[in-house]
C-alpha positions in Angstrom: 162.2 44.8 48.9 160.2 46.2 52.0 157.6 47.5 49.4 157.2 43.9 47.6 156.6 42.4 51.4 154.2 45.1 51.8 152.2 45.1 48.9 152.1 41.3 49.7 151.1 41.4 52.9 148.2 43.4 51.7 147.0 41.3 48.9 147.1 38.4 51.3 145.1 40.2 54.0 142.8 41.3 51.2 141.9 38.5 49.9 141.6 37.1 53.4 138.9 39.8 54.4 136.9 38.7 50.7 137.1 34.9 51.7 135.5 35.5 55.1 133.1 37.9 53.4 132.1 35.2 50.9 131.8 32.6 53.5 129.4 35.0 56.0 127.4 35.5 52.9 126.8 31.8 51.8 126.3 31.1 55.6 123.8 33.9 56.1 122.2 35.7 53.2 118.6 34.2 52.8 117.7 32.9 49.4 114.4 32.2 48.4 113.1 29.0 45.9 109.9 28.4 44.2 108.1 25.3 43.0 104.7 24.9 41.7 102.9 21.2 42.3 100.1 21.0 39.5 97.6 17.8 40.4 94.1 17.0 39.0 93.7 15.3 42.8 94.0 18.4 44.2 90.2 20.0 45.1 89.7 23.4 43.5 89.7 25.5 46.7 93.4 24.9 47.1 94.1 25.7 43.8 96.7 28.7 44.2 97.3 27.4 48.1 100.7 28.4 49.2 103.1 26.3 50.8 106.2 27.5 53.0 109.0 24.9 53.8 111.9 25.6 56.1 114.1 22.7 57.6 117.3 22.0 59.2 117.3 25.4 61.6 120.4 23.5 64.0 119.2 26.4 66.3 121.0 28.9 63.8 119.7 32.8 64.2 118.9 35.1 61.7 119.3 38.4 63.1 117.3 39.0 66.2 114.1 37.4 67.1 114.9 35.9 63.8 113.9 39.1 62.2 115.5 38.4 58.6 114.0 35.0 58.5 110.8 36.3 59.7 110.3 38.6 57.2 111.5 36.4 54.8 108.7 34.1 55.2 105.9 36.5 55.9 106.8 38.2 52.7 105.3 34.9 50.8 101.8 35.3 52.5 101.7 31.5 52.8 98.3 29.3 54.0 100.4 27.1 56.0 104.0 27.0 57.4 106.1 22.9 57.8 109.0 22.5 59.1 110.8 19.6 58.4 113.1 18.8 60.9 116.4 19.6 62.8 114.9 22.1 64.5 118.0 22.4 66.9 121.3 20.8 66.8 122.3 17.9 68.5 124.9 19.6 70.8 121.8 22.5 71.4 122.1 23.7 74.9 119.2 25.8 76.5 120.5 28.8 75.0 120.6 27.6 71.5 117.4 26.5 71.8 115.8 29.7 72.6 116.5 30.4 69.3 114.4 28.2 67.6 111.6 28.5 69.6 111.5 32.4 69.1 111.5 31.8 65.5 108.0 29.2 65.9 106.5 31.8 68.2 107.0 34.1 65.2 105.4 31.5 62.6 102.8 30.8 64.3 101.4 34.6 63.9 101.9 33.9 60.3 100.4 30.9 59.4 99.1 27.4 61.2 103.2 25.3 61.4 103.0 22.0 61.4 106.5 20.2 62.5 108.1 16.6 62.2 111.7 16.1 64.0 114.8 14.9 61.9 118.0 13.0 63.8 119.2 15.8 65.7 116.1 16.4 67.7 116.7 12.5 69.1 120.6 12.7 69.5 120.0 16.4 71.3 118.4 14.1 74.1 116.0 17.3 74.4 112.9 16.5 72.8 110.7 16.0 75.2 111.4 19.6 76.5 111.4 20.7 73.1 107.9 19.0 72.1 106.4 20.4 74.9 107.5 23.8 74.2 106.7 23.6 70.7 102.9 22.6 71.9 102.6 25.5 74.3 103.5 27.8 71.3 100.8 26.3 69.1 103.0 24.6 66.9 101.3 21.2 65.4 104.1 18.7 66.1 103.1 15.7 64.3 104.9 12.3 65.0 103.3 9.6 62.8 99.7 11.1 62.5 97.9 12.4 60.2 96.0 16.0 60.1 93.2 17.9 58.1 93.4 20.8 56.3 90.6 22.2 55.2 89.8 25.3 52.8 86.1 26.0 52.9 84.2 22.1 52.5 87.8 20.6 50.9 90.1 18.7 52.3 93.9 17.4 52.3 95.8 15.3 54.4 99.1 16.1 56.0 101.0 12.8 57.2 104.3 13.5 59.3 106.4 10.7 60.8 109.5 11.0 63.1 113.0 10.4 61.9 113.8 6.6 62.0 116.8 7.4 64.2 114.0 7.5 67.1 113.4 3.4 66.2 111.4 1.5 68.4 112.0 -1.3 67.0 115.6 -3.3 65.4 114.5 -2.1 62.4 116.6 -0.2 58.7 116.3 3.3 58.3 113.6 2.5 55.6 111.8 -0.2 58.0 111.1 1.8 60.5 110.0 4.9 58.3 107.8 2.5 56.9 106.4 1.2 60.1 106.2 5.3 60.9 104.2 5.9 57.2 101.7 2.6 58.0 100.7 4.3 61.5 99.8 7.6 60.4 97.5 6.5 57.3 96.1 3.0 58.4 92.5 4.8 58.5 92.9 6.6 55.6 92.5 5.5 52.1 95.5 6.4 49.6 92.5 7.2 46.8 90.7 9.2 49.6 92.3 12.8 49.3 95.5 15.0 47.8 98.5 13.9 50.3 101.2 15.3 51.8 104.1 13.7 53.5 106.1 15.5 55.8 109.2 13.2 56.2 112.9 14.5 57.3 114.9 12.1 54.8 115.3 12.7 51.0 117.2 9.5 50.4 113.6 7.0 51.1 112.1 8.8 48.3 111.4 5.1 47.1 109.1 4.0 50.0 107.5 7.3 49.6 107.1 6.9 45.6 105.6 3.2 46.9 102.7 4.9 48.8 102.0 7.2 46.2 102.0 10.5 48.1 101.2 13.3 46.0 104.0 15.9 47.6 107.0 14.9 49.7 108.6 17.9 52.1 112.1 16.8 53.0 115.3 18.4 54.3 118.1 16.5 56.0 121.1 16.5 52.9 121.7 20.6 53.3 122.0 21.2 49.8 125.3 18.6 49.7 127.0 21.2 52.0 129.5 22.3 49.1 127.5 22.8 45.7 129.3 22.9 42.1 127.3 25.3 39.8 125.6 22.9 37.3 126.9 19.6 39.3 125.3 19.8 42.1 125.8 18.8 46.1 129.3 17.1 47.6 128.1 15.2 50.4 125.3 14.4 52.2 124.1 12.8 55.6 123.0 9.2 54.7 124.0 9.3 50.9 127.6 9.7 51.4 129.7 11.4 48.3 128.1 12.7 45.2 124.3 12.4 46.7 121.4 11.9 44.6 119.1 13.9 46.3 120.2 17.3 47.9 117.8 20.2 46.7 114.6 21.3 44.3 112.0 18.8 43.2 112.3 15.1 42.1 109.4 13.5 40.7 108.1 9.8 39.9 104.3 9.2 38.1 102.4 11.6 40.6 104.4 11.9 43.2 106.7 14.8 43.6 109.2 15.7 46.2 110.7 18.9 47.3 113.6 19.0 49.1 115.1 21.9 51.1 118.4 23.0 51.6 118.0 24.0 54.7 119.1 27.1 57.0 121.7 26.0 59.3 125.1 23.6 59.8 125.9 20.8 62.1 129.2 18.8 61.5 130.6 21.2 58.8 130.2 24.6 59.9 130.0 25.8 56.3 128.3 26.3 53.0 129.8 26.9 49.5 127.4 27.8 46.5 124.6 27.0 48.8 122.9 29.8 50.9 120.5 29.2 53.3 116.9 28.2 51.6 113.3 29.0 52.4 110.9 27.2 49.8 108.1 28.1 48.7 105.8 25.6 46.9 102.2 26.5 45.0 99.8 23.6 44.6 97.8 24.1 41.5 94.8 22.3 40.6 94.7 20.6 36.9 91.9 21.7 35.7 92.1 25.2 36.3 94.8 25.6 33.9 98.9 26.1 34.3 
C-alpha cells in the first residue's frame, strides 16, 4: 500500500515538474515566422528589403539585457526594425520598464526602429516618460505621422498612428483610428508610393483594406493566448471568443496584413501552443520574379 502511495506521489510530482516545463517553454522559448510581401508598387531597390516586427513586449525579459531576443533579431540582418505596440504593461513600474528600454537601446545598434504604442502604453499612465526615453535612445516613435525610407533614390512611406484608446475625441475604436490614418497621410497621395501602416489593432483590418495600404504591421490579439493546432487562437483583446484575426498574414486585393503574436502577457499570464513570435517579413518587388 505504502509503495502504491509512493509510486503515486511520484507520477503526480512528475508530471507536475513536465507541466511547469511545458508552460516555461511556451512562455519563453523564441520562435521565429517568415512572410514574404510580393508587390509590382514596390521600387526595385527594396526588392529583397527585410522587415523585423516585434509587438506586445508588456515589459517581459528575455534573458539579460534581452540577450536571447537580441540575438534573435540580429540573426535576421534586417533593414529596419517596428515595433508595434505594448511596449510595457499597463501595471509597468520603473523597474519593468527598464526592461524594455534596454531591449530598444539594443535595436537601435541593429537597425533604424520605428515605434507606435498600443492600449497599454495609455492605461500605464507612463507615456510621456516613456516617449521621451524612447527619443533619447533614437527610437523613431511615430504617433499619426508619416516617415521616409529611402534605399538609394526610392522611396516608401511608413504611416504609424496611436492606439484609439488615447481618443481625443467621443469617437469608436474605428473613428478615431480613422481620424488617426487621415492625419498622418492628408499630404500624401495613396497612388504616390508602396505604404506601410504601422497600426496596434488587427481587428480594423477593414478601415485599413479601405485606404488600400499595401502592408499592415499589427500585434494586440497575442496569438488568441491559447492556440488549437489547426484551429487557431481562443480569445483575443477586442474580438472576444474564437477571434478572426490572431496571427500570420491576412490579405484583401493589395493589401496584406501581418499580424504578430507577440512576446509577452498581460491579463493571462500564459501561452498554450503559442510561443513568443519575432516576424520576419521580405518585401519583394513583382517584376523581379518570386
Amino acid at each position: 500500500m505504502k509503495n502504491k502511495v509512493r509510486i503515486r506521489s511520484i507520477l503526480l510530482l512528475g508530471g507536475l515538474l513536465l507541466f511547469i516545463v511545458y508552460f516555461y517553454f511556451q512562455n519563453n522559448s523564441l520562435v521565429t515566422s517568415e512572410f514574404s510581401v510580393h508587390s509590382d508598387r514596390l521600387p526595385k531597390s527594396f526588392h529583397g528589403y527585410t522587415i523585423v516586427q516585434l509587438s506586445d513586449l508588456h515589459s517581459k525579459s528575455f534573458g539579460e539585457e534581452q540577450v536571447r531576443l537580441v540575438h534573435k533579431v540580429e540573426s535576421q540582418q534586417p533593414d529596419l526594425i517596428v515595433f508595434t505596440g505594448d511596449l510595457i504593461d499597463s501595471k509597468s513600474d520603473e523597474e519593468d520598464m527598464e526592461h524594455s528600454l534596454i531591449l530598444m537601446e539594443e535595436l537601435v545598434q541593429i537597425a533604424p526602429v520605428y515605434y507606435v504604442t498600443g492600449n497599454h502604453e495609455w492605461r500605464s499612465g507612463r507615456f510621456q516618460l516613456l516617449e521621451e526615453n524612447l527619443k533619447d535612445i533614437g527610437v523613431h516613435v511615430i504617433r499619426n505621422t508619416i516617415s521616409e525610407i529611402a534605399v538609394g533614390k526610392d522611396v516608401i512611406h511608413l504611416i504609424g498612428i496611436d492606439d484609439p484608446v488615447n481618443k481625443e475625441e467621443v469617437n469608436t475604436d474605428k473613428a478615431q483610428a480613422e481620424v488617426n490614418i487621415q492625419r498622418a497621410i492628408e499630404n500624401v497621395e495613396k497612388e504616390a508610393s508602396f505604404r506601410i501602416l504601422l497600426s496596434h489593432r488587427p481587428e480594423l483590418f477593414p478601415l485599413y483594406k479601405e485606404y488600400e495600404f499595401d502592408v499592415v504591421f499589427s500585434g494586440h490579439a497575442h496569438g488568441g493566448q491559447f492556440r488549437i493546432p489547426f484551429f487557431g487562437g481562443i480569445i483575443a483583446p477586442n474580438q472576444g471568443l474564437l477571434p478572426f484575426y490572431t496571427s500570420g498574414s491576412y490579405h484583401h486585393e493589395n493589401t496584406t496584413m501581418i499580424v504578430n503574436r507577440g512576446l509577452g502577457n498581460s491579463i493571462i499570464p500564459i501561452r498554450i501552443f503559442n510561443r513568443p513570435e519575432v516576424m520576419v517579413v521580405k518585401l519583394l518587388a513583382k517584376e523581379n520574379g518570386r
